[in-house]
N, C-alpha and C positions, 0 to 999 in steps of 0.2 A: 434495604436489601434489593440486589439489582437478579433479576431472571434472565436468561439466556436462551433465547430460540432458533436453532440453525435451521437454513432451507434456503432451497436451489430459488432464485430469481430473476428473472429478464426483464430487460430493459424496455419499454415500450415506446412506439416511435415517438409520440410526445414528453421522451424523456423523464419517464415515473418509474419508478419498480417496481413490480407485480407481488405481490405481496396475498402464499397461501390465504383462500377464506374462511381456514379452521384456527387463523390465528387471529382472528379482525376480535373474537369475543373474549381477547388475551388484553388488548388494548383499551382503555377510557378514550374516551371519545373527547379531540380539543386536549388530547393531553402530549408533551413533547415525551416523543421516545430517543435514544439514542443506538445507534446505528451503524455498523463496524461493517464494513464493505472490501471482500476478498477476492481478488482478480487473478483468474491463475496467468500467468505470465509465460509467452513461448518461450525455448530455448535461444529465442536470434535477440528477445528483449532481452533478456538477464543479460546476454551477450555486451549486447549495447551498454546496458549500467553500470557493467564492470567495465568495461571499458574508457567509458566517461567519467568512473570515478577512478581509475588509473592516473587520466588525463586532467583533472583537477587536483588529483595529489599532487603529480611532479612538474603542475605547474607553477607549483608553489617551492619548486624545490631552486635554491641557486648553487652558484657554484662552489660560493663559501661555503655553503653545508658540508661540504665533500671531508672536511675535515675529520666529519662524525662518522665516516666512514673509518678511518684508520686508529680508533680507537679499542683497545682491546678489554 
């Protein structure tokens, strides 16, 4: 059985995440947890991704394909 704990986190400048101290007595000590990391993303990044993955689809597209276009 796996538990779930959400809470706000920063990054600290030697690159650790700050992790509430009401939940250190949730964890065994020396034991591996697993860790699901959510980043909210501006409007210019989402931008960018779609974008890029526009740009990886129809680079993949040739001209032969066109074919699949006039099929009904």
């Amino acid at each position: 059985m796996m538990n779930a704990y959400e809470f706000q986190a920063a990054v600290t400048p030697d690159h650790k995440l700050s992790i509430p101290d009401a939940l250190f007595g949730k964890f065994e000590a020396h034991k591996t947890i697993r860790v699901i990391v959510l980043i909210d993303e501006s409007a210019d990044e989402e931008q960018a991704w779609a974008h890029l993955t526009a740009e990886q689809f129809f680079a993949g597209y040739d001209d032969s394909d066109a074919v699949y276009d006039q099929l009904e």
